[in-house]
PDBQT receptor file of N, H, CA, C and O in Angstrom, charges set to zero:
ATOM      1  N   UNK A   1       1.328   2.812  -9.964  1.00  0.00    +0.000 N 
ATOM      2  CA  UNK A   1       1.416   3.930  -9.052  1.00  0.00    +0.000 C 
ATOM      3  C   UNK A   1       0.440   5.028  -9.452  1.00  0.00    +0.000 C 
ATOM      4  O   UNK A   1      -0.202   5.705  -8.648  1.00  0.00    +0.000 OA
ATOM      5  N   UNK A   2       0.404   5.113 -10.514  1.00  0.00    +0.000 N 
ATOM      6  H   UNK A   2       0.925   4.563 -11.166  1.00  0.00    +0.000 HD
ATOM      7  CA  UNK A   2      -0.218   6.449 -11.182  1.00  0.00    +0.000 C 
ATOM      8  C   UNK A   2      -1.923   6.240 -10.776  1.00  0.00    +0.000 C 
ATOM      9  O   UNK A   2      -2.715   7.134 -10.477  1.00  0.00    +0.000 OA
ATOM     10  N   UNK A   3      -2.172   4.824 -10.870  1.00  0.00    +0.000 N 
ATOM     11  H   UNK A   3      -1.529   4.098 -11.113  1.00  0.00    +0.000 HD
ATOM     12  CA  UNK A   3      -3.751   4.145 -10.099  1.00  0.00    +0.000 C 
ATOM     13  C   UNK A   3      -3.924   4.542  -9.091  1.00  0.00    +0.000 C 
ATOM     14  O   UNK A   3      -4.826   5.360  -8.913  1.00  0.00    +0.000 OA
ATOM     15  N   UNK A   4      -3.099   4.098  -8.027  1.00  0.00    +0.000 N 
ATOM     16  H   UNK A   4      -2.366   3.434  -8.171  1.00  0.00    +0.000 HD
ATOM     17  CA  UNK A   4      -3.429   3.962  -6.745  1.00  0.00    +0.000 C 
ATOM     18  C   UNK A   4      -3.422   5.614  -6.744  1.00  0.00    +0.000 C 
ATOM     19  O   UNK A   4      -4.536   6.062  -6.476  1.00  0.00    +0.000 OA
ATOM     20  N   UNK A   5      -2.756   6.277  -6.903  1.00  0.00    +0.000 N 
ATOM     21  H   UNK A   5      -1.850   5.913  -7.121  1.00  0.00    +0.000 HD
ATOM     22  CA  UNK A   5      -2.631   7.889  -6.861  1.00  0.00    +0.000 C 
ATOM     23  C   UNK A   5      -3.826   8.517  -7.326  1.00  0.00    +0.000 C 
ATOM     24  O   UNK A   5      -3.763   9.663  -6.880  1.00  0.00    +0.000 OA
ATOM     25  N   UNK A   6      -4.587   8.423  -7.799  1.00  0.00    +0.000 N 
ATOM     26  H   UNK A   6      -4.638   7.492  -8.160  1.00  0.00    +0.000 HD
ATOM     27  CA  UNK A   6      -5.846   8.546  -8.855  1.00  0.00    +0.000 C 
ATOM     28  C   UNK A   6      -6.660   8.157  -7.672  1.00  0.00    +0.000 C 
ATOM     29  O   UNK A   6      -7.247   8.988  -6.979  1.00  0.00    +0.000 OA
ATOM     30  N   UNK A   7      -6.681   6.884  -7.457  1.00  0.00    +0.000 N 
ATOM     31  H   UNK A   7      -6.204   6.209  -8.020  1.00  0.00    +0.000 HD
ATOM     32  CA  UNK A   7      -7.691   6.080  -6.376  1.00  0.00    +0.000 C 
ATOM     33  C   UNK A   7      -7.784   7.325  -5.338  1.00  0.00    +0.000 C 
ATOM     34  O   UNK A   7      -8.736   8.063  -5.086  1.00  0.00    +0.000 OA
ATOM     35  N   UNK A   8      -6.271   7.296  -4.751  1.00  0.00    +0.000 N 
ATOM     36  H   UNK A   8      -5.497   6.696  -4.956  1.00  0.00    +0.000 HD
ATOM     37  CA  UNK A   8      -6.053   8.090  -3.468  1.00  0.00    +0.000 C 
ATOM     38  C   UNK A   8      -6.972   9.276  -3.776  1.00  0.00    +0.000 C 
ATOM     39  O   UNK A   8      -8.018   9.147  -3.139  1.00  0.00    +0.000 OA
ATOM     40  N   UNK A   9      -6.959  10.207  -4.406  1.00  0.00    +0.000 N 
ATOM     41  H   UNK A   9      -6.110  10.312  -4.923  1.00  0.00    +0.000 HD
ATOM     42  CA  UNK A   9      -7.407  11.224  -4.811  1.00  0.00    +0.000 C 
ATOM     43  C   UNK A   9      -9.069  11.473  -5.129  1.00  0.00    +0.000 C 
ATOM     44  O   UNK A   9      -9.623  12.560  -4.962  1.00  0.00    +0.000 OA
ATOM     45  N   UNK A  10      -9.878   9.997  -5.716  1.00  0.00    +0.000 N 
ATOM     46  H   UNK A  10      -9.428   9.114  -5.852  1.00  0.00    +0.000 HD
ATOM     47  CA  UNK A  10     -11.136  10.395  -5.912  1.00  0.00    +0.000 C 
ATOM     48  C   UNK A  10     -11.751   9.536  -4.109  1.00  0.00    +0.000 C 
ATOM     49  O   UNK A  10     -12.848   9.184  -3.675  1.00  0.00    +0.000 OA
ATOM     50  N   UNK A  11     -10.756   9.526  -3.728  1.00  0.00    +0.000 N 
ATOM     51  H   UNK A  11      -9.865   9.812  -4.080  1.00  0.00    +0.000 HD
ATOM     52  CA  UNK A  11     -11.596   9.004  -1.973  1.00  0.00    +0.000 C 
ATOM     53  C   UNK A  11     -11.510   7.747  -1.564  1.00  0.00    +0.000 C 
ATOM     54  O   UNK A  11     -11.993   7.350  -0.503  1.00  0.00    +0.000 OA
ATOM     55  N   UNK A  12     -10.773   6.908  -2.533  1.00  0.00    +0.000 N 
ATOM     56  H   UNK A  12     -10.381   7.230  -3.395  1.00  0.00    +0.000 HD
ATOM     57  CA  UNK A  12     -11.039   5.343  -2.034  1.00  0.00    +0.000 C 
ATOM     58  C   UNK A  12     -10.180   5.070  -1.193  1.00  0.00    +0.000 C 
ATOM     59  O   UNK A  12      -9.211   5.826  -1.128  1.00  0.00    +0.000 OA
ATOM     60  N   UNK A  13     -10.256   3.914  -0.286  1.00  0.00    +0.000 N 
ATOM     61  H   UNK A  13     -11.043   3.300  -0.339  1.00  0.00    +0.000 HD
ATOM     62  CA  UNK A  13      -9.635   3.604   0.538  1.00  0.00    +0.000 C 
ATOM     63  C   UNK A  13      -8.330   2.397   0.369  1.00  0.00    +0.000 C 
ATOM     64  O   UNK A  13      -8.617   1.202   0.305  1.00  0.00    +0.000 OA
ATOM     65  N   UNK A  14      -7.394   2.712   0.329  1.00  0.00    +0.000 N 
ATOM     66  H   UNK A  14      -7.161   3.683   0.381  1.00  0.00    +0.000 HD
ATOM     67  CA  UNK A  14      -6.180   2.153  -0.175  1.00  0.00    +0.000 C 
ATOM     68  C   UNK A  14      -5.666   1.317   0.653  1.00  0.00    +0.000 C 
ATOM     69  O   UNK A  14      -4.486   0.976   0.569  1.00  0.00    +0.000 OA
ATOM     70  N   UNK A  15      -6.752   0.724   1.868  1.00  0.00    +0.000 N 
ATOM     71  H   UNK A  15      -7.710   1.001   1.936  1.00  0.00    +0.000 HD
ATOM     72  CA  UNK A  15      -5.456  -0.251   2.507  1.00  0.00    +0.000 C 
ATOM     73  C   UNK A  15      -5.324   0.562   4.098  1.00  0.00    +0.000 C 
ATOM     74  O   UNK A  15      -5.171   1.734   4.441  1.00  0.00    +0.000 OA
ATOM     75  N   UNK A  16      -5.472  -0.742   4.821  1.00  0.00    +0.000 N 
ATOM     76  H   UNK A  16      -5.596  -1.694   4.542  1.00  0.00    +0.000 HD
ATOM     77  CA  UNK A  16      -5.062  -0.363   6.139  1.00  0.00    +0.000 C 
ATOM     78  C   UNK A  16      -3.977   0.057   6.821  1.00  0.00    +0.000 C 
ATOM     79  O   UNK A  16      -2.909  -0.218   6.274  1.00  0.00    +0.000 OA
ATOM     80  N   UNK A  17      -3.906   0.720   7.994  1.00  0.00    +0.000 N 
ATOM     81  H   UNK A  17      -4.774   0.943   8.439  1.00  0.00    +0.000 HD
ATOM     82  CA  UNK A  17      -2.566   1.036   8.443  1.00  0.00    +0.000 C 
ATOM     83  C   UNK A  17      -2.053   0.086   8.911  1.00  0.00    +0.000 C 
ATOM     84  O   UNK A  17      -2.840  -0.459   9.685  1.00  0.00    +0.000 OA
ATOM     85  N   UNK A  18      -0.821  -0.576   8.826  1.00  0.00    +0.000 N 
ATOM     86  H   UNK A  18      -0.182  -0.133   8.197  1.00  0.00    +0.000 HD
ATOM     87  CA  UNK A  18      -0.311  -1.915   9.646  1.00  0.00    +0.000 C 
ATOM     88  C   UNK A  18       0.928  -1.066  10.252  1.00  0.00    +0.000 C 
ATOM     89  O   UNK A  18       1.747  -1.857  10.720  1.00  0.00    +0.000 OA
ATOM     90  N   UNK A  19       1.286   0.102  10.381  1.00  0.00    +0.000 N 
ATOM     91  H   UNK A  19       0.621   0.745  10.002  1.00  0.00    +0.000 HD
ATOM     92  CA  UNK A  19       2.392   0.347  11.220  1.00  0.00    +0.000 C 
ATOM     93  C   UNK A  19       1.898   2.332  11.148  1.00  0.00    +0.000 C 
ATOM     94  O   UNK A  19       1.176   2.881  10.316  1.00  0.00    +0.000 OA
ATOM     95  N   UNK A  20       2.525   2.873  12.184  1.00  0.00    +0.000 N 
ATOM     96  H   UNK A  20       3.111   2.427  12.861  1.00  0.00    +0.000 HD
ATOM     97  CA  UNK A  20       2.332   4.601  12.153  1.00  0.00    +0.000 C 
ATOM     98  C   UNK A  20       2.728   5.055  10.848  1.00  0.00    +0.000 C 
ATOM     99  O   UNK A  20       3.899   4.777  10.588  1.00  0.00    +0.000 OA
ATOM    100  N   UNK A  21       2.177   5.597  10.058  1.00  0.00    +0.000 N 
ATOM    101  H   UNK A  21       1.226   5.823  10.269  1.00  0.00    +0.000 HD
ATOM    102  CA  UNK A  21       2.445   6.139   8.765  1.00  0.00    +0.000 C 
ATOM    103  C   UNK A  21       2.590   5.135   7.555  1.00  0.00    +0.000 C 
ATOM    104  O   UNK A  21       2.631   5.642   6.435  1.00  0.00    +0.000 OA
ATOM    105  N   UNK A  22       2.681   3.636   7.677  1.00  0.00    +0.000 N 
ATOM    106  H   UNK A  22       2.648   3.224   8.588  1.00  0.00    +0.000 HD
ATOM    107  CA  UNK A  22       2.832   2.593   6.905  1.00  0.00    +0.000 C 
ATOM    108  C   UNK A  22       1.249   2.083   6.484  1.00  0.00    +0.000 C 
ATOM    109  O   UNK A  22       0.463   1.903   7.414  1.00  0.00    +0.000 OA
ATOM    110  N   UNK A  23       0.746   1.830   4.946  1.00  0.00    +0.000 N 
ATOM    111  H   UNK A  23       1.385   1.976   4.191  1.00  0.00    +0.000 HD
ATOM    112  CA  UNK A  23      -0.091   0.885   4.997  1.00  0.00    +0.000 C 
ATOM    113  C   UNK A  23       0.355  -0.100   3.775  1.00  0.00    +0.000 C 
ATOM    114  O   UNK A  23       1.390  -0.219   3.119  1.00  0.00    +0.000 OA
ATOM    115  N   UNK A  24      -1.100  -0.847   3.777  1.00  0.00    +0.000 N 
ATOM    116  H   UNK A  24      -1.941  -0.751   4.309  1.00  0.00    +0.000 HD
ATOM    117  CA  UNK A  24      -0.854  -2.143   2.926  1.00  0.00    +0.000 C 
ATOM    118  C   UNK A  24      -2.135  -2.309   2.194  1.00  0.00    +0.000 C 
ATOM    119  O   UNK A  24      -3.290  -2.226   2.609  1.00  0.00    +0.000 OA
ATOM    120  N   UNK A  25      -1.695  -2.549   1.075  1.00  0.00    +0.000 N 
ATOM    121  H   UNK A  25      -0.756  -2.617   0.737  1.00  0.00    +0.000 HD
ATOM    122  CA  UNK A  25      -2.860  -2.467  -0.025  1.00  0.00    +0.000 C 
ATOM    123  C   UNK A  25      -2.744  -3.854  -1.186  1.00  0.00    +0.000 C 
ATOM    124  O   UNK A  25      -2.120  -4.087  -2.221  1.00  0.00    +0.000 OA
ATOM    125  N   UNK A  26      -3.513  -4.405  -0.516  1.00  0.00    +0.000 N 
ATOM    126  H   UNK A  26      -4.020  -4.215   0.325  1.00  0.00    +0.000 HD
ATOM    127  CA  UNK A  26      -3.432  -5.725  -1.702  1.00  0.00    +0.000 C 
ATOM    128  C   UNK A  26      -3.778  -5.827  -2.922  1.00  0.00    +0.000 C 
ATOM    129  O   UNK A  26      -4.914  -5.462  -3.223  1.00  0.00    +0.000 OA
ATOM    130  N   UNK A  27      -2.949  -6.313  -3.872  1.00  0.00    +0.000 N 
ATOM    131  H   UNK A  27      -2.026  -6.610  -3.627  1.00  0.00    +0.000 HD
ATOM    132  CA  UNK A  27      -3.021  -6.275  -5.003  1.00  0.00    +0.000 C 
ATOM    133  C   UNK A  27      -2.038  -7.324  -5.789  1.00  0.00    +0.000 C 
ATOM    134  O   UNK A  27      -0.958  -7.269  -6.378  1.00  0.00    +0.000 OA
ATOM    135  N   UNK A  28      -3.315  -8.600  -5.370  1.00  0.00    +0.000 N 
ATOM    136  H   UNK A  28      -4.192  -8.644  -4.892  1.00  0.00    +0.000 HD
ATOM    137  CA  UNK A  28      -3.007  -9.854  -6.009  1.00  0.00    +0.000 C 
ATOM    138  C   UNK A  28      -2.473  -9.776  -7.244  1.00  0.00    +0.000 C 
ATOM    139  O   UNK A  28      -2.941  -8.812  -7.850  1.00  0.00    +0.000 OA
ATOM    140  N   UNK A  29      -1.426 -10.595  -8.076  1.00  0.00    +0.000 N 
ATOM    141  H   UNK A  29      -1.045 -11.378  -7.584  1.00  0.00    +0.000 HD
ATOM    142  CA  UNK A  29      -0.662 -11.419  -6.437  1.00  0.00    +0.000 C 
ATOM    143  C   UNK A  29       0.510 -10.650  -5.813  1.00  0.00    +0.000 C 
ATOM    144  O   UNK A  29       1.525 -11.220  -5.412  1.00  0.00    +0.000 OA
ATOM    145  N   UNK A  30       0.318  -9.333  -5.752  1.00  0.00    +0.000 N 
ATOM    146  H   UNK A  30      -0.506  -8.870  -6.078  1.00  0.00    +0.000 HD
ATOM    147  CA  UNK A  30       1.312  -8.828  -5.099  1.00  0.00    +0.000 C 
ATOM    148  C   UNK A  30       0.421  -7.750  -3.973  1.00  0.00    +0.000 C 
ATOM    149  O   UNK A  30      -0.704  -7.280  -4.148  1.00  0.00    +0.000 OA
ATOM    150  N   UNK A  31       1.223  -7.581  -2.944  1.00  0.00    +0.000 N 
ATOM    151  H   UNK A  31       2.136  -7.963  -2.801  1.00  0.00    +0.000 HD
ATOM    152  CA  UNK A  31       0.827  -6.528  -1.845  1.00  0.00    +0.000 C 
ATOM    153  C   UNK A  31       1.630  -4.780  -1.756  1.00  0.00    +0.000 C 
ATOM    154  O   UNK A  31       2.826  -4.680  -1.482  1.00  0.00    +0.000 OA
ATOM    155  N   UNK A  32       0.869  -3.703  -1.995  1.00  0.00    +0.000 N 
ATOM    156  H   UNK A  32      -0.103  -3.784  -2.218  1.00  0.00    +0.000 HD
ATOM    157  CA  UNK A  32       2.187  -3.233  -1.951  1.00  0.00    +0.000 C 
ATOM    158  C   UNK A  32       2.042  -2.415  -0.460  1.00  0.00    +0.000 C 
ATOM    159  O   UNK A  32       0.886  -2.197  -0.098  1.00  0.00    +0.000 OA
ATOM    160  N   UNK A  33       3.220  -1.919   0.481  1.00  0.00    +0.000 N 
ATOM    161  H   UNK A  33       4.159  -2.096   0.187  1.00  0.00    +0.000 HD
ATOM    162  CA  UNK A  33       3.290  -1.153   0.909  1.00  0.00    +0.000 C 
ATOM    163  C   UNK A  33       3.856   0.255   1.108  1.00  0.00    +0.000 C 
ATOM    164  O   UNK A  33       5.030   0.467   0.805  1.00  0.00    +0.000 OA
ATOM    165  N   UNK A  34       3.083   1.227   1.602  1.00  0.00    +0.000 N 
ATOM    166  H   UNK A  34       2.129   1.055   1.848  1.00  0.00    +0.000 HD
ATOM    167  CA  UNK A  34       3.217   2.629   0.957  1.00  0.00    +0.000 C 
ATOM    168  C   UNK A  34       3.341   3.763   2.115  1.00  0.00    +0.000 C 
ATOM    169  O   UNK A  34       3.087   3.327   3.238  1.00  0.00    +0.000 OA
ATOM    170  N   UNK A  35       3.559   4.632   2.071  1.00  0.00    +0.000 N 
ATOM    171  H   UNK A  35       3.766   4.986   1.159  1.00  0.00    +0.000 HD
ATOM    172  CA  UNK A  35       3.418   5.794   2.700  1.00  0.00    +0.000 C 
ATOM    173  C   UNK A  35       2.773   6.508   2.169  1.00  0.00    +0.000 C 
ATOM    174  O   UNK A  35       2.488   6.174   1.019  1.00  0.00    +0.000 OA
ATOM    175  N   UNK A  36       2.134   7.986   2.736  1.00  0.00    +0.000 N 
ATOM    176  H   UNK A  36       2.365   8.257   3.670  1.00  0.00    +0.000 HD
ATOM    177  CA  UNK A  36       1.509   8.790   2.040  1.00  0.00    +0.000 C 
ATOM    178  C   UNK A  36       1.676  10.270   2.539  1.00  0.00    +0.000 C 
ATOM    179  O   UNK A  36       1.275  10.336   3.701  1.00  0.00    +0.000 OA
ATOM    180  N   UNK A  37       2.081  11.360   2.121  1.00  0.00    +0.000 N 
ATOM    181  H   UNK A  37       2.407  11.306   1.177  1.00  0.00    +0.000 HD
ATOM    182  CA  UNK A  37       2.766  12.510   2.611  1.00  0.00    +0.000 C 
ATOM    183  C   UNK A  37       2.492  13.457   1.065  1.00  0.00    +0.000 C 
ATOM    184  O   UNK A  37       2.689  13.342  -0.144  1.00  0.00    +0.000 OA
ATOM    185  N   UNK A  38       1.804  14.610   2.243  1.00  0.00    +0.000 N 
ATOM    186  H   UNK A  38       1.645  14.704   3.226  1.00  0.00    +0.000 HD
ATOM    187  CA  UNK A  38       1.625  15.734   1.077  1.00  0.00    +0.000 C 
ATOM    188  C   UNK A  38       0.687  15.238   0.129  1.00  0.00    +0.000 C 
ATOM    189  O   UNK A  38       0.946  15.831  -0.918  1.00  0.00    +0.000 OA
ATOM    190  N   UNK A  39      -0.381  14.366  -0.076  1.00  0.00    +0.000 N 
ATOM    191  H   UNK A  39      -0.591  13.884   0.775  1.00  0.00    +0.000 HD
ATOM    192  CA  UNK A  39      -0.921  13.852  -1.155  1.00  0.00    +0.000 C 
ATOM    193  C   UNK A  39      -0.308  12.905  -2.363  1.00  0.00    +0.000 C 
ATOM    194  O   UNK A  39      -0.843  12.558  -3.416  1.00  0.00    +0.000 OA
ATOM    195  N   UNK A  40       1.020  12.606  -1.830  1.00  0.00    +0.000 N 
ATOM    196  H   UNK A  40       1.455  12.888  -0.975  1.00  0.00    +0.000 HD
ATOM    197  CA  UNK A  40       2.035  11.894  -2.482  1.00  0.00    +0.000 C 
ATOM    198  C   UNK A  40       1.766  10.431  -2.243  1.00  0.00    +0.000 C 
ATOM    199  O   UNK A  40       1.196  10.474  -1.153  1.00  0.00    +0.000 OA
ATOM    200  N   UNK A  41       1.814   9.409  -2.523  1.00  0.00    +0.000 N 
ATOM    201  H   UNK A  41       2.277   9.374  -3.409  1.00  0.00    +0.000 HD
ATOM    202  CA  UNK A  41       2.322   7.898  -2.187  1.00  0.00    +0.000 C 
ATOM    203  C   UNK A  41       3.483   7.866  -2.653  1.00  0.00    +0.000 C 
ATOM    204  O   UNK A  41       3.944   8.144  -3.760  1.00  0.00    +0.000 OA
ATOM    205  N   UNK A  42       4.061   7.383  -1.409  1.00  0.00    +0.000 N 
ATOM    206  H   UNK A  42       3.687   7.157  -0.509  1.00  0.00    +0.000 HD
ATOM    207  CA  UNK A  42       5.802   6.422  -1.556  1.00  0.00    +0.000 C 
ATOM    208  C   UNK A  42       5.578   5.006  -1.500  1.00  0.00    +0.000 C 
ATOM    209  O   UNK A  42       4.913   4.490  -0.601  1.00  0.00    +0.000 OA
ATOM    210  N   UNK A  43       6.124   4.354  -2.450  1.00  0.00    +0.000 N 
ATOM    211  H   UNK A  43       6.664   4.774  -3.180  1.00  0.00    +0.000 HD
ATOM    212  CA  UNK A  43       6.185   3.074  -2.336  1.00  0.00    +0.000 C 
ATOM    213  C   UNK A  43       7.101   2.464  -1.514  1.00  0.00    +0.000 C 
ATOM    214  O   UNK A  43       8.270   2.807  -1.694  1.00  0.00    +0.000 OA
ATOM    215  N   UNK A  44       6.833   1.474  -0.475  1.00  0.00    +0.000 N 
ATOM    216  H   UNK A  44       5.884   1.196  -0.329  1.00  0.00    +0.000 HD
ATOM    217  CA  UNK A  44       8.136   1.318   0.566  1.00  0.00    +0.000 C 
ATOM    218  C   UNK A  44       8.029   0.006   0.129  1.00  0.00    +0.000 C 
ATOM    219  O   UNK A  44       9.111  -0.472   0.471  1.00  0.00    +0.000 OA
ATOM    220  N   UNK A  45       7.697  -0.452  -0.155  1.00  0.00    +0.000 N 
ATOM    221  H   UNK A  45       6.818  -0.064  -0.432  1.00  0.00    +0.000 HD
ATOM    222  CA  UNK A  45       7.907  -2.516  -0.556  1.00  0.00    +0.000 C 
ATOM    223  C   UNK A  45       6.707  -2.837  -1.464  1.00  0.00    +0.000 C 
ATOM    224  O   UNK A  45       5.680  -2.175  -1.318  1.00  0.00    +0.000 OA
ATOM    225  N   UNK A  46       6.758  -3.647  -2.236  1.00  0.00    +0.000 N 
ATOM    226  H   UNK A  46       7.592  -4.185  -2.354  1.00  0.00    +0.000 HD
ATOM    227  CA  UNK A  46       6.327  -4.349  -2.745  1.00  0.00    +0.000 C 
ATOM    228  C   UNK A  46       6.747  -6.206  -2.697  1.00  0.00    +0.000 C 
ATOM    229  O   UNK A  46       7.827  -6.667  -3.067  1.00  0.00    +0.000 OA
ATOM    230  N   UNK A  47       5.742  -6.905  -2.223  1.00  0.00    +0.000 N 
ATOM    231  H   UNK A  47       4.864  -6.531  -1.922  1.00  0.00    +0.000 HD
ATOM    232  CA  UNK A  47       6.252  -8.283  -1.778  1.00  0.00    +0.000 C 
ATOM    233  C   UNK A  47       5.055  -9.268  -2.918  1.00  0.00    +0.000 C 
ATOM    234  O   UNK A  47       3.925  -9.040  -3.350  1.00  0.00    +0.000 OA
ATOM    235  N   UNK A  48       5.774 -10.099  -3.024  1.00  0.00    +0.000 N 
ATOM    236  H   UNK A  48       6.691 -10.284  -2.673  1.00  0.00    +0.000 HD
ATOM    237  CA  UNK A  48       4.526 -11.493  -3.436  1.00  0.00    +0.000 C 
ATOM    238  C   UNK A  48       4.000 -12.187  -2.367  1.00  0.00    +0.000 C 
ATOM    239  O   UNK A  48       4.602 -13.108  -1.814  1.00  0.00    +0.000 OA
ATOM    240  N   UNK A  49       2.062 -11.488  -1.804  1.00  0.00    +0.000 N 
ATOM    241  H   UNK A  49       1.573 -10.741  -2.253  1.00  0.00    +0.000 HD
ATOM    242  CA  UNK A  49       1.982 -12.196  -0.644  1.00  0.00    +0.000 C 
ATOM    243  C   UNK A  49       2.086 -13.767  -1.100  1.00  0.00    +0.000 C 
ATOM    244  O   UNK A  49       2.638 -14.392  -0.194  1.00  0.00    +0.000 OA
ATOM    245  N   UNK A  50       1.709 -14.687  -2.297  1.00  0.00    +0.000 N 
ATOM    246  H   UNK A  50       1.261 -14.179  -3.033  1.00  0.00    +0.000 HD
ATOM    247  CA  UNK A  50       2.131 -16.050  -2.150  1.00  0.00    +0.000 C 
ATOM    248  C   UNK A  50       3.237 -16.357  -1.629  1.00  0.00    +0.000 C 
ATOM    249  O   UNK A  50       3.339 -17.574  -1.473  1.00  0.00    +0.000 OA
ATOM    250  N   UNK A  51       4.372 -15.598  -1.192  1.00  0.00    +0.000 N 
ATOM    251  H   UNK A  51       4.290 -14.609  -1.318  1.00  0.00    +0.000 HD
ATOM    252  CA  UNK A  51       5.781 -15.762  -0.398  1.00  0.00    +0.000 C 
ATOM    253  C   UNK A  51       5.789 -15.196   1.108  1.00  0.00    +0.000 C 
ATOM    254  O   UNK A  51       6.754 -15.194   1.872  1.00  0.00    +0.000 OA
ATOM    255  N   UNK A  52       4.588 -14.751   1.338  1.00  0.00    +0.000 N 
ATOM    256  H   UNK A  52       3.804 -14.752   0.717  1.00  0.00    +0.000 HD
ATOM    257  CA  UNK A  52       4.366 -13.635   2.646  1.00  0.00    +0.000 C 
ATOM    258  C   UNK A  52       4.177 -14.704   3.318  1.00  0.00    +0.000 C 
ATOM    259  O   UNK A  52       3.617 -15.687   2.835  1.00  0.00    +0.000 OA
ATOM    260  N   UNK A  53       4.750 -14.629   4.867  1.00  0.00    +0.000 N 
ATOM    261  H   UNK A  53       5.205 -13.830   5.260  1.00  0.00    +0.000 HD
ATOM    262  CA  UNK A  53       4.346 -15.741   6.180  1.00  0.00    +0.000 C 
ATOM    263  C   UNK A  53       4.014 -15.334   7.506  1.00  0.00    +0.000 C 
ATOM    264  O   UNK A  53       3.451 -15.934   8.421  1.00  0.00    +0.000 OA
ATOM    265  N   UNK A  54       4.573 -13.969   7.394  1.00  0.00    +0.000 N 
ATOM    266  H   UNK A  54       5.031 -13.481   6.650  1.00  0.00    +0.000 HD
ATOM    267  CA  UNK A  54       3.605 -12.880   8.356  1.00  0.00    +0.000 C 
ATOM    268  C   UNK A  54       3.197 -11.602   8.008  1.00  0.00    +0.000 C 
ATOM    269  O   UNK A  54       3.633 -10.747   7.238  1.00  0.00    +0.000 OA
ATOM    270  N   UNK A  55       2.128 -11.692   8.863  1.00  0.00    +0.000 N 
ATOM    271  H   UNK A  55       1.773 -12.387   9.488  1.00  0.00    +0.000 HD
ATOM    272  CA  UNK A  55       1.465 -10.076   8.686  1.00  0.00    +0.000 C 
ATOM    273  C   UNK A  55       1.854  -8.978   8.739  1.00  0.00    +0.000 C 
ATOM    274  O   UNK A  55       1.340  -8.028   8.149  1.00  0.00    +0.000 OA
ATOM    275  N   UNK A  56       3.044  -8.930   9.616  1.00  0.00    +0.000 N 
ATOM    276  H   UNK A  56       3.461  -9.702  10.095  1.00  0.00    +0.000 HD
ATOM    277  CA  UNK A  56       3.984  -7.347   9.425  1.00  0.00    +0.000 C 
ATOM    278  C   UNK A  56       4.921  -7.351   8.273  1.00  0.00    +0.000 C 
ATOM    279  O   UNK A  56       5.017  -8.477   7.784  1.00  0.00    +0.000 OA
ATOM    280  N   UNK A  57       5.453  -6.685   7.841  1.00  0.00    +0.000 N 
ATOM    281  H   UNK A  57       5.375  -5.771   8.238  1.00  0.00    +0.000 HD
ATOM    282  CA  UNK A  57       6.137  -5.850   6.645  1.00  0.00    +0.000 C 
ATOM    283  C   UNK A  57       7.846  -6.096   7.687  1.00  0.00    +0.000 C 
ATOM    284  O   UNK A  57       8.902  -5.628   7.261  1.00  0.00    +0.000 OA
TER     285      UNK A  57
């Protein structure tokens, strides 16, 4: 978390939006998905895409 928060912060791009306010940021072998509010990330799931069978969350 403390990465991606860092990331967020020097400009990188963390992952597409797959729902209004939801994105997804891969990070073999896991995906996580997040929110982002106030400069904050919330973690809303974390999945093993090797177990993922569709594209929505």
């Amino acid at each position: 978390m403390n990465t991606m928060e860092w990331m967020a912060e020097a400009g990188f791009a963390l992952g597409p939006e797959v729902r209004p306010g939801r994105r997804y940021w891969p990070v073999p072998p896991q995906g996580v998905y997040y929110t982002e509010r106030h400069r904050t990330l919330y973690v809303a799931r974390v999945v093993d895409v090797r177990r993922r069978r569709s594209r929505h969350p």
